[in-house]
C-alpha positions as CSV (number, residue, x, y, z in Angstrom):
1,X,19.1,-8.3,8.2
2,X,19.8,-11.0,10.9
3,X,15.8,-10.3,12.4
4,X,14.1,-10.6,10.0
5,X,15.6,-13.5,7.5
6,X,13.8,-17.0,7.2
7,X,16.1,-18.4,8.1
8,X,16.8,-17.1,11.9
9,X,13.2,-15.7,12.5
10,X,11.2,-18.5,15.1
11,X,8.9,-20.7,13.5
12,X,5.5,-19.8,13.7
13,X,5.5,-23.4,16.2
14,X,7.9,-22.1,18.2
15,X,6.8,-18.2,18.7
16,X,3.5,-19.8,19.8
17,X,4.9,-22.2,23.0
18,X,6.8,-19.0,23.9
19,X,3.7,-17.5,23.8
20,X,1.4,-20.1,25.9
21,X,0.5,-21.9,22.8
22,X,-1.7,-19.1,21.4
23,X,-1.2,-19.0,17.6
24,X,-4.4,-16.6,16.9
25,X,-4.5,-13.4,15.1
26,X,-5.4,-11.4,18.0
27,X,-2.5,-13.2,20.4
28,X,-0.1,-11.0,19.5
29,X,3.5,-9.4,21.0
30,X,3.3,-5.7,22.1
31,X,5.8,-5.0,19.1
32,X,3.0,-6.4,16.8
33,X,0.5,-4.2,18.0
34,X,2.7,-1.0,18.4
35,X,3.5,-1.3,14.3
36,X,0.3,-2.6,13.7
37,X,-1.4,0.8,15.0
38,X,1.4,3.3,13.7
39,X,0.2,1.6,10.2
40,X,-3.3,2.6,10.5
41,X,-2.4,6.3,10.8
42,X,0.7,6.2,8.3
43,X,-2.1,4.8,5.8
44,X,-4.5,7.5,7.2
45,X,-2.1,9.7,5.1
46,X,-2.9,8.3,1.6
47,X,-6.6,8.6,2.2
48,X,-6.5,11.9,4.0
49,X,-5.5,13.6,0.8
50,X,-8.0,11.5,-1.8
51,X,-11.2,14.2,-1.2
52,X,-9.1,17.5,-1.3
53,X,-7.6,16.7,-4.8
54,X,-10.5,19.0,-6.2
55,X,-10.2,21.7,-4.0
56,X,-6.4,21.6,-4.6
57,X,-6.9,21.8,-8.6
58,X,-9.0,24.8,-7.8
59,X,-7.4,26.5,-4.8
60,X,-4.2,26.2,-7.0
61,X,-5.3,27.0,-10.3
62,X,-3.8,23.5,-11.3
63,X,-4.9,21.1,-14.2
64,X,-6.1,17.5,-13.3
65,X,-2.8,15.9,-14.7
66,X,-1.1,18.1,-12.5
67,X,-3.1,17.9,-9.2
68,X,-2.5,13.6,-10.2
69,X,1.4,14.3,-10.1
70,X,0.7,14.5,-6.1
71,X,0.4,10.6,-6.9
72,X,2.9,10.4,-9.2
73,X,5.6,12.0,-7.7
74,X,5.1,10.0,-4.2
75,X,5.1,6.8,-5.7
76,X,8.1,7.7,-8.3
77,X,10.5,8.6,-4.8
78,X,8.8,5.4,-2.8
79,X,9.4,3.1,-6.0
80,X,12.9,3.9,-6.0
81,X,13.4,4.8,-2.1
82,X,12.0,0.9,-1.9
83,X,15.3,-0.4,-2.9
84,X,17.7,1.3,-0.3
85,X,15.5,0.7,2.8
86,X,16.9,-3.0,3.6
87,X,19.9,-1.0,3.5
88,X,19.2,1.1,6.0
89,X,17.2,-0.8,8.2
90,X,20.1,-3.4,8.3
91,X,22.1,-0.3,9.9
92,X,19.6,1.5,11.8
93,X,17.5,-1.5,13.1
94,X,13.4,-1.8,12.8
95,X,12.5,0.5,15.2
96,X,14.7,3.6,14.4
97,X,14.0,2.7,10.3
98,X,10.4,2.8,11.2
99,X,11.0,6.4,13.6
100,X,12.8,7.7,11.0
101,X,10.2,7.4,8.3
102,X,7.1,8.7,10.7
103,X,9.7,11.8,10.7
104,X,10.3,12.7,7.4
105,X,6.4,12.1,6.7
106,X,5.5,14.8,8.9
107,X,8.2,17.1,8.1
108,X,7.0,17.2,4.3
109,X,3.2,16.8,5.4
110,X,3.5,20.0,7.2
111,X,5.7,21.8,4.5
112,X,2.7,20.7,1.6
113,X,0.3,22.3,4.2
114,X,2.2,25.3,4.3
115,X,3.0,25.1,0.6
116,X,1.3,27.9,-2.0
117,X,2.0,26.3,-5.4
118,X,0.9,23.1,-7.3
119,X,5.4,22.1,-8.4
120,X,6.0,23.0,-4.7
121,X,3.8,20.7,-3.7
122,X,4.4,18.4,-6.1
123,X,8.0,17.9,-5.0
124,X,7.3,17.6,-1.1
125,X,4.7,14.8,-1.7
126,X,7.9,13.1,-3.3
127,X,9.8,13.5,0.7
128,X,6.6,12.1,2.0
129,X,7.0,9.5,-1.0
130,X,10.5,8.7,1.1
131,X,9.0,8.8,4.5
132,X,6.9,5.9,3.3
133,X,8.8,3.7,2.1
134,X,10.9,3.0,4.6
135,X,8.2,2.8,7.2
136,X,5.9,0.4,4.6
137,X,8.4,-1.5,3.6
138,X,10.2,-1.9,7.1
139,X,6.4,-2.2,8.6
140,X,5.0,-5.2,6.6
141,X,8.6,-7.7,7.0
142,X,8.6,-6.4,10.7
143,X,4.9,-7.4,11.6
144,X,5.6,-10.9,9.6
145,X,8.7,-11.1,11.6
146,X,7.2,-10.5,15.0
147,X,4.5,-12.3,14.6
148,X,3.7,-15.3,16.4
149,X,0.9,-16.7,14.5
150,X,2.5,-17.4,11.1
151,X,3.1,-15.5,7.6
152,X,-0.4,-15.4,6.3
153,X,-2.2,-14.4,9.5
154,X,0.7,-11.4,10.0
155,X,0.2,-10.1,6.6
156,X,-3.4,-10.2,7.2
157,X,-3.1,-8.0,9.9
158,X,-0.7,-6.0,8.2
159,X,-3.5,-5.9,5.9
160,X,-6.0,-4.7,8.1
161,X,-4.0,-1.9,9.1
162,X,-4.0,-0.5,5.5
163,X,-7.6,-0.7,5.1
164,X,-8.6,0.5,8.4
165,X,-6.1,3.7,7.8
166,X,-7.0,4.3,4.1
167,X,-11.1,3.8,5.2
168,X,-10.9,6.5,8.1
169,X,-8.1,8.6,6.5
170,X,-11.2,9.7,3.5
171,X,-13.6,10.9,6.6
172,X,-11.0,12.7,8.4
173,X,-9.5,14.0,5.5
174,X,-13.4,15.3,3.9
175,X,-13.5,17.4,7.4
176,X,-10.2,19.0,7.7
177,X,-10.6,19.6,3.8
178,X,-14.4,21.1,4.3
179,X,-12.4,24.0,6.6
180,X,-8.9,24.4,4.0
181,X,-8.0,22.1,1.6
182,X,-4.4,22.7,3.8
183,X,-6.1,20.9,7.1
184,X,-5.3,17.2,5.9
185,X,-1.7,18.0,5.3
186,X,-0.9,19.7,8.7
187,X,-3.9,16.5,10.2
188,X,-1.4,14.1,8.6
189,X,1.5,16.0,10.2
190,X,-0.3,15.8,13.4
191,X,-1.2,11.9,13.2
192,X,2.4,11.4,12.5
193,X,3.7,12.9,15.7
194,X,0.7,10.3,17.6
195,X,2.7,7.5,15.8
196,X,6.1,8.7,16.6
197,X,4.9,8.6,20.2
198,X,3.3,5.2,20.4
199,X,6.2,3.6,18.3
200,X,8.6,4.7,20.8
201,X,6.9,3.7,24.0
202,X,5.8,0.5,22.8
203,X,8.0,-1.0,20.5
204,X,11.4,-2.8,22.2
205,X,15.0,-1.3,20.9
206,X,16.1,-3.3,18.1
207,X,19.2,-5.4,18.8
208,X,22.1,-3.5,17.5
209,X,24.0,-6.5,17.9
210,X,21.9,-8.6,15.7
211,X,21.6,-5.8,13.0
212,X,25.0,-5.2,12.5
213,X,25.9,-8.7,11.9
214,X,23.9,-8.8,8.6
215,X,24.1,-5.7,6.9
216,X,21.5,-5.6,3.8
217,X,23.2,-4.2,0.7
218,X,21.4,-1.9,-1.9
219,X,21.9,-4.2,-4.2
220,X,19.7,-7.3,-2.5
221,X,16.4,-6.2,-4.1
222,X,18.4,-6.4,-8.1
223,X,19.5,-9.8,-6.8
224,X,16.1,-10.8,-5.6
225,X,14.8,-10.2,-8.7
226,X,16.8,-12.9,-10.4
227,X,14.0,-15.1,-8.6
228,X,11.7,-15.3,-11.4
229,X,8.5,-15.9,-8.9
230,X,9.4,-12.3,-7.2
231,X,9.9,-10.7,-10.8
232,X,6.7,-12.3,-12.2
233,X,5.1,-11.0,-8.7
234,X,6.1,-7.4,-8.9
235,X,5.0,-6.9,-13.0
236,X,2.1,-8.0,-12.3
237,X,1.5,-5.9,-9.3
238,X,3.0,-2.3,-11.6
239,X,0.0,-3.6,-14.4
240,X,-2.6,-3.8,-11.4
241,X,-1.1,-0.5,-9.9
242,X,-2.0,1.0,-12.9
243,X,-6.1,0.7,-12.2
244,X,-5.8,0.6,-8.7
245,X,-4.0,4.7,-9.2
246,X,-6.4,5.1,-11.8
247,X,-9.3,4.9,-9.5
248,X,-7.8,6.8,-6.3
249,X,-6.3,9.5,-8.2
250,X,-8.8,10.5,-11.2
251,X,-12.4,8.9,-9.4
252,X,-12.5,11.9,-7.3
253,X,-12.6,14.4,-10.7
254,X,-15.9,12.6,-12.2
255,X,-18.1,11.8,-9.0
256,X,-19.1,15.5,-8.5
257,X,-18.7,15.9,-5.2
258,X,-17.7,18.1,-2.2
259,X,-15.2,16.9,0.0
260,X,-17.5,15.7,2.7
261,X,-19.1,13.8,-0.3
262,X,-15.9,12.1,-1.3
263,X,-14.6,11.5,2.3
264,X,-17.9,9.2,2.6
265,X,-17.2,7.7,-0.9
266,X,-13.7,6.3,-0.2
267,X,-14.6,5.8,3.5
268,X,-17.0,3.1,2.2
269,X,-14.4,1.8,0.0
270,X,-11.8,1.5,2.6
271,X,-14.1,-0.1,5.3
272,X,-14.5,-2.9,2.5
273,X,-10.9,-3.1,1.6
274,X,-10.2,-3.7,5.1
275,X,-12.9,-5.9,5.9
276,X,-12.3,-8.4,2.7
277,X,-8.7,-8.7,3.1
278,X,-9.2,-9.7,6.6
279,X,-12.4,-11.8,6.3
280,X,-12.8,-13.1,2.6
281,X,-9.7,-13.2,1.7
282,X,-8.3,-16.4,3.5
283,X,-11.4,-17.7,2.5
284,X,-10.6,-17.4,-1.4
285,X,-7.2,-18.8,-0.6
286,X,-8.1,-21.9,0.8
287,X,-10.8,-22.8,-1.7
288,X,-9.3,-21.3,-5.2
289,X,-5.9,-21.3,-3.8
290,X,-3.5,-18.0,-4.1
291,X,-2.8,-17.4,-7.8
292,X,-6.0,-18.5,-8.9
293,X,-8.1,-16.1,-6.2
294,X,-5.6,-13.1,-7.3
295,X,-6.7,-13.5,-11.2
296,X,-10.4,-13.6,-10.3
297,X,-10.1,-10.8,-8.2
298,X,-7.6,-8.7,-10.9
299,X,-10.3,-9.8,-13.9
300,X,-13.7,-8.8,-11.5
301,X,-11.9,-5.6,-10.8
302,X,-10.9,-4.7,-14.8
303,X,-14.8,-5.7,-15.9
304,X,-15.6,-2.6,-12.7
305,X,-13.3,-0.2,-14.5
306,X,-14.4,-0.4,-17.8
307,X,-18.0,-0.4,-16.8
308,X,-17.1,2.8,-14.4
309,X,-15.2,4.1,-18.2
310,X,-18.4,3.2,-20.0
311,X,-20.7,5.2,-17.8
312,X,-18.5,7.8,-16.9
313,X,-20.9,10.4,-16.8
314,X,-23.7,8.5,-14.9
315,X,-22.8,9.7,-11.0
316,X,-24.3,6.7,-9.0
317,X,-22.6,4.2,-11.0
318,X,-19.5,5.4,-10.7
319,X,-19.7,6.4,-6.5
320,X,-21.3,2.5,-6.4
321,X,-18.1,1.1,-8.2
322,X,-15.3,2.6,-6.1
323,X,-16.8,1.6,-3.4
324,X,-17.5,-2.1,-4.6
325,X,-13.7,-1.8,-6.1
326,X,-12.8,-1.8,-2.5
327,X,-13.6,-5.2,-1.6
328,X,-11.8,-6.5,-4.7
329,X,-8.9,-4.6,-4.4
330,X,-8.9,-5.9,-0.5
331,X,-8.9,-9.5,-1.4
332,X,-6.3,-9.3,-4.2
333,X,-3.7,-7.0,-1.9
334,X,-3.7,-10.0,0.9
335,X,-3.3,-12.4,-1.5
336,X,-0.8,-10.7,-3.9
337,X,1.5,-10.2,-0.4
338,X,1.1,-13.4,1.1
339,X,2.2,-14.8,-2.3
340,X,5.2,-12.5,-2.1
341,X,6.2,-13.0,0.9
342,X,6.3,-16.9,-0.2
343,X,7.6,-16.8,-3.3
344,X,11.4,-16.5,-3.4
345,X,13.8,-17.7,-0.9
346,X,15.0,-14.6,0.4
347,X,14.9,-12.0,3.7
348,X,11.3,-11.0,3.6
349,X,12.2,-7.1,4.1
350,X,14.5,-7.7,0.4
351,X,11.2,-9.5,-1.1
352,X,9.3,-6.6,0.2
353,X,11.4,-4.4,-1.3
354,X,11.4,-5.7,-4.8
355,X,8.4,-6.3,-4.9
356,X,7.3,-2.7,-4.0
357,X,9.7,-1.2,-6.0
358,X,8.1,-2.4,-9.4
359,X,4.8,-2.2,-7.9
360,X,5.1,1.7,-7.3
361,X,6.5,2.3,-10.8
362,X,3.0,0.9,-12.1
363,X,1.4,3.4,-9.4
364,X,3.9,6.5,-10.3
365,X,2.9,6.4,-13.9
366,X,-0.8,5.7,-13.8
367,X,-1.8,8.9,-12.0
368,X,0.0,11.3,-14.5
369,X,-1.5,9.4,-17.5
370,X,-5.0,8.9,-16.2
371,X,-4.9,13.3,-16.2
372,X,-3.4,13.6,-19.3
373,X,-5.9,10.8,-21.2
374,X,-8.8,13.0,-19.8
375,X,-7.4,16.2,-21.4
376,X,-6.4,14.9,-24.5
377,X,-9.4,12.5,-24.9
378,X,-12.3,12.3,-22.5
379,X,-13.0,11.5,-19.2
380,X,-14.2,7.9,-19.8
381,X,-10.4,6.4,-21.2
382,X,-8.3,6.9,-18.8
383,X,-10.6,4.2,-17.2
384,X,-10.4,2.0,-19.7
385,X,-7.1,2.4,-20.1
386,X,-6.9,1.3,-16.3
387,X,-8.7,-1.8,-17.1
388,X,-7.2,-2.8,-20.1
389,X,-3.9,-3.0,-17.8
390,X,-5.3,-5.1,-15.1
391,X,-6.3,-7.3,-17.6
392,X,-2.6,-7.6,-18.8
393,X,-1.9,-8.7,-15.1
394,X,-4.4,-11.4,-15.5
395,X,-3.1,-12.6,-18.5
396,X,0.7,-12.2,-17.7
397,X,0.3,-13.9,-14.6
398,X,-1.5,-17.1,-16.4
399,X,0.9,-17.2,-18.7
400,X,4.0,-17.1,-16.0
401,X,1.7,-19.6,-14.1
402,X,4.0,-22.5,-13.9
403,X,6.7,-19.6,-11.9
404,X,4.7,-18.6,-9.1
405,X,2.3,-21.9,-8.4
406,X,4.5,-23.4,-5.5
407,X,2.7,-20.4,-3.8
408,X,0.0,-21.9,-2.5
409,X,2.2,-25.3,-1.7
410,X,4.4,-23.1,0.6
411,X,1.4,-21.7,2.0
412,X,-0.7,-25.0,2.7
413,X,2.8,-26.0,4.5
414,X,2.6,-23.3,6.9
């Protein structure tokens, strides 16, 4: 798509002289701001749920592997959704793309509420799985596109968003889930129709002229991948997934809490998430560099899961590690997406795209298998499990080192 290539988009030089000279993260176009606040409450979504999984086991007379396929089947639908939404933003142009995702979330957000069984709800996690992707997807290369300050400082803001939606979501979510573990679905529902209104008020039509010109074909992301950089990128990402859906999907079954309890838990580990990735993590990159930050952040956060499978049973250690996880996870998910968004020479919405779509595999399949390691082992290996897997992403991305290092070249250029 013509707005949001490389090659056409304005320099970060030249969006900051049309912009009085202001290249700072907070100098931004109302576009910017418009996605960057409809982000915070599509990611409220994905925390919202976290402290009700519980209840919904209970309320539903559902196992823990099948209360995790609410993970599974959204990320299975987004993982594969990922790889048609260049296609359809290319036609429909960011904004509508972006509309049309905010509406399909709070159709199937309000059907889950309504919903009475765990398969039913199961399946319309998977539409909200579609909703998702293409607003994430479309959100993240639209932000970087906008932007006047540069790629790194857009993602970081893009960045932000996600913590600061995933921190609150948890609070919000404990509450409506205190009164019926229904409330966060119809509250996500609600949220959606507040972001449907500020995205259309705020953000400028998309050029139809522009967006026909450059139609994105489904096949972009498969071509994409032929960049071995983006391919090393997104395996290394659906390894990390597999700890990172480890910990939001099963944590919540061993902390022994009620759902205000948890809503505090993952409301800590959001505010870090969003804090690091904002803060710390430009901070790593300029001293360690990109790839080199990412693999202390991936082996710091593997060491956390297996002590969290090794004392399993002792509460305090494990509330204290998913909230410490939070600032890891932070770091490495600014510095995983700046180095895809630098890392093959393509339209940032297709990198995006590829990138997410192995990404979300890792994170479709983790859930599932975290619930079913617990039942047919205990509840400490599906966490070490988790971390032997973010270990592989350590080690797969050291070995495909010499693929991805022009990272942090491209990014010192900028």
């Amino acid at each position: 798509m013509t707005s949001l290539s490389k090659s056409n988009a304005p320099t970060p030089s030249n969006k900051a002289l049309a912009n009085g000279g202001k290249e700072g993260l907070l100098s931004q176009p109302k576009a910017v701001w418009a996605v960057f606040f409809a982000s915070i409450i599509a990611f409220m979504g994905i925390g919202l749920v976290d402290p009700i999984l519980p209840a919904i086991a209970k309320n539903l007379n559902a196992s823990h592997s099948e209360v995790t396929l609410l993970f599974t089947s959204y990320n299975a639908v987004m993982a594969v959704a990922m790889l048609i939404t260049g296609a359809i933003s290319s036609r429909l142009g960011i904004k509508w793309t972006l509309l049309t995702g905010i509406v399909i979330i709070a159709i199937f957000s309000a059907l889950g509420g309504l919903s009475n069984g765990i398969w039913t709800l199961v399946g319309l996690r998977g539409g909200w799985g579609l909703g998702n992707a293409l607003f994430v997807a479309t959100a993240l290369a639209a932000i970087v596109s906008l932007s006047n300050s540069g790629t790194a400082k857009a993602i970081i803001l893009y960045e932000a968003a996600v913590g600061l939606g995933i921190s609150v979501g948890p609070l919000v979510g404990g509450w409506l889930g205190a009164m019926s573990w229904r409330g966060p679905f119809l509250g996500v529902a609600t949220l959606m129709i507040v972001a449907f209104i500020g995205l259309s008020t705020l953000m400028p039509k998309t050029s139809t002229k522009n967006t026909v010109k450059s139609k994105t074909s489904i096949m972009d992301p498969f071509r994409a991948l032929k960049h071995r950089s983006l391919l090393v990128l997104g395996i290394a990402a659906a390894l990390y997934n597999f700890g990172f859906f480890t910990l939001l999907a099963y944590a919540p079954f061993v902390m022994g809490l009620d759902e205000h309890g948890l809503g505090f838990v993952f409301l800590g580990w959001g505010l870090l998430l969003a804090i690091t990735s904002v803060f710390m993590a430009p901070k790593l990159q300029q001293r360690f560099g990109t790839v080199k930050s990412m693999c202390i952040m991936l082996t710091l956060f593997a060491l956390l899961l297996l002590v969290m499978g090794i004392w399993t049973s002792t509460q305090w250690v494990i509330i204290a590690a998913v909230i410490l996880a939070g600032a890891l996870l932070g770091n490495n998910n600014t510095l995983i997406t700046t180095a895809v968004m630098n890392s093959a020479p393509v339209e940032r919405s297709t990198a995006s795209a590829a990138y997410s779509f192995l990404r979300f595999i890792g994170g479709a399949i983790a859930p599932f298998l975290a619930g079913k390691l617990s039942e047919w082992f205990n509840s400490s290996v599906p966490f070490i499990v988790g971390a032997g897997f973010v270990f592989l992403s350590v080690l797969f991305i050291w070995f495909n080192n010499k693929h991805i290092k022009h990272v942090d070249d491209v990014e010192s250029a900028h």
